[in-house]
C-alpha positions in Angstrom: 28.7 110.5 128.1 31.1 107.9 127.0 34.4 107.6 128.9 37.6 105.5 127.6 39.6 104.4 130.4 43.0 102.6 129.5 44.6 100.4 131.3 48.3 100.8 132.6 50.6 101.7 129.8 53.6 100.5 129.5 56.9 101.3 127.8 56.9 102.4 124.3 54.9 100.1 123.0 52.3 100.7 125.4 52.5 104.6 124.4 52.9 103.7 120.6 49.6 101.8 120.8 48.0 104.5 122.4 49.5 107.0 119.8 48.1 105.4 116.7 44.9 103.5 118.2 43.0 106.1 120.1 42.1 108.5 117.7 39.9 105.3 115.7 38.6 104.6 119.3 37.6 108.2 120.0 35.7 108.5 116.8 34.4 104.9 116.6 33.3 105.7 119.5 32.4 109.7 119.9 34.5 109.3 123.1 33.8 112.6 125.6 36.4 111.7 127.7 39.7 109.8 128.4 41.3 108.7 131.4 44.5 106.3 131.1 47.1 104.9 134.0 50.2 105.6 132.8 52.3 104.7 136.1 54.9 102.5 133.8 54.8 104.4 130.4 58.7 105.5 131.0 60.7 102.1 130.4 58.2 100.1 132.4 58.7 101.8 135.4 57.5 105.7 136.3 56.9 108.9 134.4 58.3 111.7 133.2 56.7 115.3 132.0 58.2 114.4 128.8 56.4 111.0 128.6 53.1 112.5 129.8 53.1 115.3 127.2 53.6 112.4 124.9 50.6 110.8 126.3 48.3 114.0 126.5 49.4 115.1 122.4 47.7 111.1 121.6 44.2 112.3 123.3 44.3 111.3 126.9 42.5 113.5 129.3 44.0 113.0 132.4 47.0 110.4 133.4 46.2 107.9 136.6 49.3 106.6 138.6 50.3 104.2 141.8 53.1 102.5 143.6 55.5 103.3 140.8 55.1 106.9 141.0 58.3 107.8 142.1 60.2 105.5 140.2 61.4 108.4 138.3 63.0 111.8 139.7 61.5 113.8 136.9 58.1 113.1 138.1 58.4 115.6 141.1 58.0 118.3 138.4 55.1 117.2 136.7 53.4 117.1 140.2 54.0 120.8 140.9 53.1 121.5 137.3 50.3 119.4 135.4 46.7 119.2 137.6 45.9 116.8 134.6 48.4 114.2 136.5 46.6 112.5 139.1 48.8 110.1 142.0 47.2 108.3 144.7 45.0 110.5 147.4 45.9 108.1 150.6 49.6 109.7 150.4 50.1 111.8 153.3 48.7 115.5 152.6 51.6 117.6 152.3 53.0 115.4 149.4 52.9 117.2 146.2 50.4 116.6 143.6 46.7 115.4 143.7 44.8 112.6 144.0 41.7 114.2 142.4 39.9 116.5 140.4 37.3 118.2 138.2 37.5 118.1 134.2 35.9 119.5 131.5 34.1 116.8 129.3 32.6 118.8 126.4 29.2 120.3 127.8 29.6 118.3 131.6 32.2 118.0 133.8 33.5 114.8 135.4 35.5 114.0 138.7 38.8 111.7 138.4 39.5 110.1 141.5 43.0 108.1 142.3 43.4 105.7 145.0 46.1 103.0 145.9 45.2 99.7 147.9 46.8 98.4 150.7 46.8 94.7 150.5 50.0 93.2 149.5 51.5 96.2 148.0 55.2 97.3 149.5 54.0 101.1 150.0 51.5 101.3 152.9 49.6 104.3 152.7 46.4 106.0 154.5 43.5 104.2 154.5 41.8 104.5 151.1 38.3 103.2 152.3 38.6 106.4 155.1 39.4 108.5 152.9 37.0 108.3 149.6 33.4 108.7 151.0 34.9 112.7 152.1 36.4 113.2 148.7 33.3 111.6 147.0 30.9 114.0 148.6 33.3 116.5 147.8 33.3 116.4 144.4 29.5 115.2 144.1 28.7 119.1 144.9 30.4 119.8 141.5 29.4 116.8 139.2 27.8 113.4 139.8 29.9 112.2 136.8 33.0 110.8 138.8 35.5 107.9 137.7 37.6 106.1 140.6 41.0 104.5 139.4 41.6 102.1 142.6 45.4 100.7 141.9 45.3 97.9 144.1 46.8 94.0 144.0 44.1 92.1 146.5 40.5 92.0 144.0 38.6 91.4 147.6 40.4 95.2 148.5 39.1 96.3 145.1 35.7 94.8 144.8 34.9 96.0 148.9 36.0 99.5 147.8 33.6 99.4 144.3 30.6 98.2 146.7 31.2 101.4 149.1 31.1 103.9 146.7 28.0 102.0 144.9 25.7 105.1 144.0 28.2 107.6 145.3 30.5 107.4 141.8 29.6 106.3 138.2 32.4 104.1 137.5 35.5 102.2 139.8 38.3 100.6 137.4 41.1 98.9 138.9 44.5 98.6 137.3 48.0 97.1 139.0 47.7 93.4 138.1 48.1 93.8 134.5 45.5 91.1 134.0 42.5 92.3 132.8 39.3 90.7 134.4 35.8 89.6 133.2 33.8 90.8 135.7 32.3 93.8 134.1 29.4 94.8 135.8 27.5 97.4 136.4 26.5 97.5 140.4 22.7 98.0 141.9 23.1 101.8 142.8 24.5 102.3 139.4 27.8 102.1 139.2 30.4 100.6 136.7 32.8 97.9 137.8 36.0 95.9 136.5 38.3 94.8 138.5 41.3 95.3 136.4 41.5 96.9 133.1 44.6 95.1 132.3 47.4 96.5 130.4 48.5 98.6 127.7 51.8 97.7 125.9 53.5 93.9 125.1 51.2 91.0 125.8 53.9 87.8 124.8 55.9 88.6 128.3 55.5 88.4 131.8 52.8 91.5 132.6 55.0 93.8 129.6 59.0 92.4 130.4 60.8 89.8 128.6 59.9 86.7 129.8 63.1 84.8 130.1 64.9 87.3 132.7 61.2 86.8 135.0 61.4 82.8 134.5 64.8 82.8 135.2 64.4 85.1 138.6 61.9 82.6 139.6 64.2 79.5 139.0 67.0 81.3 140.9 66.1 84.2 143.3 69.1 86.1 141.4 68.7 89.6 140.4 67.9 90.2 136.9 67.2 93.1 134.4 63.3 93.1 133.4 63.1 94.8 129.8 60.0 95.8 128.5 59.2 93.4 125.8 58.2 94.4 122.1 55.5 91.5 120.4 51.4 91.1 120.2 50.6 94.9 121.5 47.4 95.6 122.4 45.1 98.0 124.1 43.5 97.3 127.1 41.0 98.9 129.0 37.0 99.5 129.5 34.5 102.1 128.0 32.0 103.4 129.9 28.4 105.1 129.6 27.0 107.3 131.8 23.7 109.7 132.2 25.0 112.6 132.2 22.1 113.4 134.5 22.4 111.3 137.1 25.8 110.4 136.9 24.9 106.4 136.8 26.6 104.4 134.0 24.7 102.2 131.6 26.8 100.0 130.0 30.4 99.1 130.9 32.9 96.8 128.0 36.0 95.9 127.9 38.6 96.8 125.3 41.2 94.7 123.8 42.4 96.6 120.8 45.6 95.2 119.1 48.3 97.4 117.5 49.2 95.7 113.9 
């Protein structure tokens, strides 16, 4: 199986490069399945049902999320509606929405997982690492094919929680930062790893805003207005292969696709 996973998207550039680039990356690729955080896709900050369909019409799978989930009111419907919407898991239970599920991937099915770290982020929710190795075995019954987006800020949070689920899950992608790391690897019990898948949308700014309004909160502690900048778009992310037998990847790459 070969999985796509995109990182964050953000704005409309981030959804205009996903729009026209992944239907060349699904069949350069014979993609099976894709999987793409979309947590800023409405502006730079939230979602909306609208913005998701959007999303889902360009070939996404399922939609990832994480502390910017609520950032827009809309969202509350597309959690009652749309399973293919995943937030965090480690929000309290009676929250609406889920934090997991099971897909159909062609002939297999796969398991998406969301979590959100702890470490330096503003929202502190349950404890993802007490929570996944349940939900794991859970979904395990139904598929050994499962993909973990971990939205965390702290790589030590992220890299701990990969090394847990070793063996248990086929892939663990992290998104959040923006940045997207070179640590690719594939871990001894067979599973993929990246630390951050970067970002989808306006890469001359400040993680996908203008950069002047960021430089000049910096210099002055004032409030400012972060627009979502427009130049040098390009898609970031990390495809995956995994046996659809045992569920263990065999080659993980990152993706750096710019939008002319």
């Amino acid at each position: 199986m070969k999985l796509l996973f995109i990182g964050d998207i953000v704005g409309q550039p981030g959804r205009n490069a996903v729009k026209i680039l992944l239907p060349k990356l699904r069949e350069q690729h014979r993609l099976d399945f894709v999987i793409a955080n979309g947590e800023n896709s409405a502006g730079g900050s939230g979602i909306t049902p609208k913005i998701a369909e959007e999303i889902f019409s360009a070939g996404v799978d399922v939609i990832t999320s994480g502390d910017h989930l609520w950032d827009q009111k809309e969202v509350l419907e597309l959690l009652a509606s749309e399973k293919r919407f995943l937030r965090p898991m480690n929000y309290p239970a009676d929250v609406p929405g889920h934090g997991s599920g099971i897909f159909n991937a062609g002939k297999h099915a796969i398991g998406v997982l969301n979590f959100q770290g702890r470490t330096f982020m503003q929202q502190q929710l349950e404890n993802p690492f007490a929570l996944a190795l349940d939900e794991v075995k859970r979904l395990r019954a139904q598929t050994k094919i499962l993909f973990v987006d971990f939205h965390a800020e702290a790589t030590s949070e992220k890299i701990a929680f990969g090394r847990m689920l070793d063996g248990q899950v086929s892939a663990v992608a992290g998104t959040h930062t923006h940045v997207q790391t070179a640590d690719e690897q594939i871990f001894p019990g067979g599973t993929a790893y990246l630390s951050d898948a970067g970002f989808t949308g306006p890469q001359e700014s400040v993680l996908g805003r203008e950069i002047e309004p960021v430089i000049k909160r910096f210099l002055t502690s004032m409030p400012q207005r972060f627009e979502v900048a427009k130049e040098r778009v390009i898609l970031h992310g990390a495809l995956i292969e995994i046996d659809e037998n045992s569920g263990k990847a065999l080659k993980i790459s990152r993706v750096a696709e710019r939008l002319i």
